[in-house]
N, C-alpha and C positions, 0 to 999 in steps of 0.2 A: 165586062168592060164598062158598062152606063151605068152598073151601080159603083163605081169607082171612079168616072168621071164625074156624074154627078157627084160625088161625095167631096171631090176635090174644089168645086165649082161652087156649092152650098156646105163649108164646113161645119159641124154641128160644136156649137158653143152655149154653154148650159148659161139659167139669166146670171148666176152670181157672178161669173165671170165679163159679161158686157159690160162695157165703159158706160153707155147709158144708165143700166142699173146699178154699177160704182156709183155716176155722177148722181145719182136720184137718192141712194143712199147718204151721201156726203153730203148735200144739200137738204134732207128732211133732219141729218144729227145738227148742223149747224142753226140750220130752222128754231128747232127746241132747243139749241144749248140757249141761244139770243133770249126764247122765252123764260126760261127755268129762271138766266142770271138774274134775268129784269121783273121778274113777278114774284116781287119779296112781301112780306109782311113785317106790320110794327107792332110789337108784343109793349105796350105802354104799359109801364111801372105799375103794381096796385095801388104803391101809395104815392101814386103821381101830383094827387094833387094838395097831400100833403109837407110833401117835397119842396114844394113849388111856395107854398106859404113858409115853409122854415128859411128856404133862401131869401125868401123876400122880405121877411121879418133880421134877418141877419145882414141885407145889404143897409133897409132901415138905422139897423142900430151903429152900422160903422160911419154913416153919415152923419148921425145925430153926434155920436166919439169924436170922429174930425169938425165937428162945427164946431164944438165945446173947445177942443183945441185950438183952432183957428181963433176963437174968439179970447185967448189968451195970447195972441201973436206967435203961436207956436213958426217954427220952420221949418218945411219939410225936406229931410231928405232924400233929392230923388234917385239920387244911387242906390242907396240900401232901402229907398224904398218907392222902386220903378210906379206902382200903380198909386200911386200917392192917397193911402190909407189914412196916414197923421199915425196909425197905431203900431207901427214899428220904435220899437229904442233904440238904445245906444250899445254899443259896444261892453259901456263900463258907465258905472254908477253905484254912488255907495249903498246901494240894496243889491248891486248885481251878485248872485251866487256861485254863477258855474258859468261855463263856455255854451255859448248856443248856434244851431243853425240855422243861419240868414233862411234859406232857402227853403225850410221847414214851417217856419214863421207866416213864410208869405204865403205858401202855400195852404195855411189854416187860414190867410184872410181873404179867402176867395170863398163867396156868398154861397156857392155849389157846396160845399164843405157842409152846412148845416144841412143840407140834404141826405149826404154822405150817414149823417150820424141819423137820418130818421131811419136809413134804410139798416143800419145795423139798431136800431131800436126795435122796428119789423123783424128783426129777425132772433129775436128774443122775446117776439109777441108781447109789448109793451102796449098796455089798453089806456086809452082814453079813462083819469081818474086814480089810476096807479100812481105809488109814490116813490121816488127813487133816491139812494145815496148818491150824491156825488164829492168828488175826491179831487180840489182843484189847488194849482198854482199858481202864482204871475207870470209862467215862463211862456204860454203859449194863450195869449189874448182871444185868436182869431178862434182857437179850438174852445177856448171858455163860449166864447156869445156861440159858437156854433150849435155846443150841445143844450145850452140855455131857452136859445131859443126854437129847437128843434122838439124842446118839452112842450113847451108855450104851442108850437104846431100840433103837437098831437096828444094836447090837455095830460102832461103825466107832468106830477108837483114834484120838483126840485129839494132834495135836502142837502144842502151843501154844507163842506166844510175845509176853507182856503189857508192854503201855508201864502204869504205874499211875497216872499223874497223872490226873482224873478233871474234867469240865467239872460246871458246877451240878446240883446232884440229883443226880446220881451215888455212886460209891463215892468218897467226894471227905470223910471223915469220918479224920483223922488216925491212928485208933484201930482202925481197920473199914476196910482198905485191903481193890482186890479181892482180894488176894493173903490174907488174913486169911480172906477169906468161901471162896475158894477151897480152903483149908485145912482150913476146918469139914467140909465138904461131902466133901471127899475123904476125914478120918480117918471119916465116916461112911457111906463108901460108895457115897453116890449118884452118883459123877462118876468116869472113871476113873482118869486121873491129872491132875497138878498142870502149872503151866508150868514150863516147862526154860530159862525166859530173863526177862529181861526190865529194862524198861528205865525212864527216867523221864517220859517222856510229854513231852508240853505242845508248845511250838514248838520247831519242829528235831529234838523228840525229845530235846530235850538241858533241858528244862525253864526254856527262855527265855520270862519275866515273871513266873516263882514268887522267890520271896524265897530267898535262901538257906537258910534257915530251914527252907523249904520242900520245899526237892531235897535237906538234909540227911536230914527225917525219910523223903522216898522212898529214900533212896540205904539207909538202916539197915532200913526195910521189907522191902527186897530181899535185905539181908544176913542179917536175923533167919533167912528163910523158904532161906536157903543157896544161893539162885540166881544163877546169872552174869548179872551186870551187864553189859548193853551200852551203852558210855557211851563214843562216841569226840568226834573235834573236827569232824565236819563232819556231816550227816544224810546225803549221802553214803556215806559210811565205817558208820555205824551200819544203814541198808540191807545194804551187803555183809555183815555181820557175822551180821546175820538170816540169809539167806540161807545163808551157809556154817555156822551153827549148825543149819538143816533139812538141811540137804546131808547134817553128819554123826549124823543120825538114819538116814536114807535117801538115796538117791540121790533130787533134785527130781522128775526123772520119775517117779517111781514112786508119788507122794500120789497119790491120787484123786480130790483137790478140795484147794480153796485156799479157805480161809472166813472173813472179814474182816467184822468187829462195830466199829461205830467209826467214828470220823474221823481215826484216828490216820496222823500224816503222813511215818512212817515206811512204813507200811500202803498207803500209797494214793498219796505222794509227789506231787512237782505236774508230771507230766509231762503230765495232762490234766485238762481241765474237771471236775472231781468234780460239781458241776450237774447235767452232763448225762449222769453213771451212775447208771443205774437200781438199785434195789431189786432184790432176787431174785436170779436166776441170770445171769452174765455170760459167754460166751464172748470168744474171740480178735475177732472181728469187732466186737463192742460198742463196745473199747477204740482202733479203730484210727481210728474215727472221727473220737473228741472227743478227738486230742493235740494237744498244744502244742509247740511246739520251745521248745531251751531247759531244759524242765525235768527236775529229776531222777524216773526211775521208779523205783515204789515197789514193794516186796516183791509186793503182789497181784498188778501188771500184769505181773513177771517172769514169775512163774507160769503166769498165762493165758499170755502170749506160748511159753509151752510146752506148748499147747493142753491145758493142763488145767484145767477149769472150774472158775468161779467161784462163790460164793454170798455178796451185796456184801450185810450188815444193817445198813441206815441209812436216811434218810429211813422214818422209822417209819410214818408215815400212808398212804402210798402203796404201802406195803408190805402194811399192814393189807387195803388196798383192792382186793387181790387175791385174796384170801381171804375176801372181805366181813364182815371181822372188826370191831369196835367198836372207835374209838378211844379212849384213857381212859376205857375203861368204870367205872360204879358202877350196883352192886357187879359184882366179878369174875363172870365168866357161868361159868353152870356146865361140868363138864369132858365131853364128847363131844355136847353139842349144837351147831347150826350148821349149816352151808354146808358147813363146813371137815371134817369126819367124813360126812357127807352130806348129799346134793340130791336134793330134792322134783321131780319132772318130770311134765310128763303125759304117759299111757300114750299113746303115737301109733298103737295096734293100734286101741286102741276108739273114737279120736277120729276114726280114719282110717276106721271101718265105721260112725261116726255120721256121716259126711260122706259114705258111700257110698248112706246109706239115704234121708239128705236127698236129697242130689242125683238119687239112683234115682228118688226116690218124683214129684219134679218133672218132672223128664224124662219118666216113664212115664203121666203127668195130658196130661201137652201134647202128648203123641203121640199120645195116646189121644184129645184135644179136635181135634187138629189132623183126624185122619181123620170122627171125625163132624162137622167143620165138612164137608167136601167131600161127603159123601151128603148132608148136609142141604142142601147148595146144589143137588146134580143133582135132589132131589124139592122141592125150592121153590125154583124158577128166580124171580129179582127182577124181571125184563120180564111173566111171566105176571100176578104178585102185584100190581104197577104195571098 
């Protein structure tokens, strides 16, 4: 009877099971979770602070674009164009080519964007002194100075070569061709050099649906700014002409990258689904997928097709979305914050010895419960107690 009273009197409860050592438990997990959230690290870009001079060279050059404007009495509009750049167009103008998105536009004139383009430069290992094609249009201003001056950040020399006819919002303003903005920028140094070609844009490359009128004032554009017209009878013919216009810069193998801004359809030609090219960086293999027979290939896919990499800037959103950058942001974000110059991470050291101490501290409760359950059963056997 006193080993059964007592046992009533002092019942035996193993430590997992004590509210105290619940609550010691519950209070050391929430301890560490507090620390692990809070003890993050910043993994800064490597080429952060090459980043940081391409943004800062591309908000330069849009300042220097809007004063040029200004200083003609330009007016700005601030609906279709909230952060008041001066470098949005119009809707329509007798150079305009095709339908464009406002939203796409804006989102290349955000000074982050030329960052945007150093990090896919990095990542086609683009060295300091290398030479690149580039493959531009009037339609997207913001993405022209972006990749311009993101060369000029990371000393790789510019070989361009411009269709100018420009889709809505664009450099699509009679007076402000890109070849005009291009000019600006160059006698003042932010960009390296100018295009060594260029052409009339629109369908075919040959400015089929612009008015006469129209492909007159591109064709005298071209001529002001003293550049060879490529303007033959087939888009065919006007590809080769590109082509052996880079040729006699350098020899093709020898660019470094191939860098294509645009929909222009000398650029990209219809040998393949344009749909289903991605944004960003394109290899040989990208390209072999989505062709078409039949069509003609365009100056990019020549390129590639000579394994040398691509960098495709179009489909702006999805581009964005790699960089977890803002689409048509208001206002412009400021220049080296983000994703995109650096990521926030948790530290995995102290997360990893808060889960050590958790998990220890459990395991070492129920091993320790486990063995005095077993003495407690050899000194109070159940059949005696019963």
């Amino acid at each position: 009877m006193y080993f059964l009273n007592n046992y009533k009197k002092q019942p035996f409860i193993p430590a997992i099971q004590k509210t105290s050592t619940l609550v010691g438990l519950a209070t050391l997990s929430l301890v560490c979770f507090i620390i692990s959230i809070n003890m993050k690290t910043t993994d800064v870009s490597p080429s952060y602070e090459n980043k940081v001079m391409a943004a800062q060279l591309m908000k330069k050059s849009m300042t220097v674009l809007k004063d040029s404007r200004m200083e003609h009495g330009i007016f700005i509009d601030i609906e279709n164009d909230p952060n008041e750049t001066g470098l949005v167009g119009s809707p329509f103008s007798l150079i305009t080519t095709d339908e464009g998105d406002l939203d796409a536009k804006l989102t290349t004139l955000d000074p982050n964007f030329s960052a945007a383009i150093v990090d896919l430069m990095h990542q086609v290992n683009l060295q300091r002194g290398d030479t690149v094609a580039i493959l531009m249009t009037g339609s997207m201003p913001g993405a022209n100075i972006a990749v311009l001056t993101a060369c000029k950040a990371l000393g790789v020399y510019p070989v361009t070569i411009t269709s100018i006819g420009a889709s809505q919002w664009g450099a699509n303003q009679v007076d402000f061709t890109w070849l005009d903005m291009e000019l600006i920028l160059f006698d003042h140094e932010l960009i390296q050099a100018k295009s060594i070609a260029a052409s009339i844009g629109g369908r075919n490359d040959m400015g089929r649906l612009l008015s006469p009128a129209g492909r007159k004032i591109i064709m005298d554009n071209i001529a002001s700014h003293n550049l060879h017209l490529i303007k033959k009878s087939k888009l065919a013919k006007n590809i080769e002409e590109r082509m052996e216009t880079f040729g006699s810069i350098q020899p093709v193998k020898n660019y470094k990258a191939i860098i294509n801004v645009g929909g222009g359809v000398a650029s990209l030609g219809t040998s393949f689904n344009l749909k289903l090219l991605p944004p960003g960086v394109i290899n040989r293999s990208d390209i072999t997928d989505i062709g078409r027979p039949g069509g003609i290939e365009g100056v990019f896919a020549k390129f590639i097709k000579e394994n040398i990499p691509g960098l495709h800037i179009l489909n702006i959103k999805p581009l964005t979305e790699q960089f977890n950058m803002p689409f048509a942001p208001i206002p412009i974000p400021e220049i080296g914050s983000g994703s995109l110059y650096a990521k926030e991470r948790y530290n995995l050291t102290i997360a990893g010895i808060c889960l050590m101490l958790v998990g220890g501290s459990v395991f070492a409760i129920g091993l320790d419960s486990k063995q005095k359950i077993k003495e407690h059963l050899k000194q109070h056997e159940p059949d005696s107690i019963l």
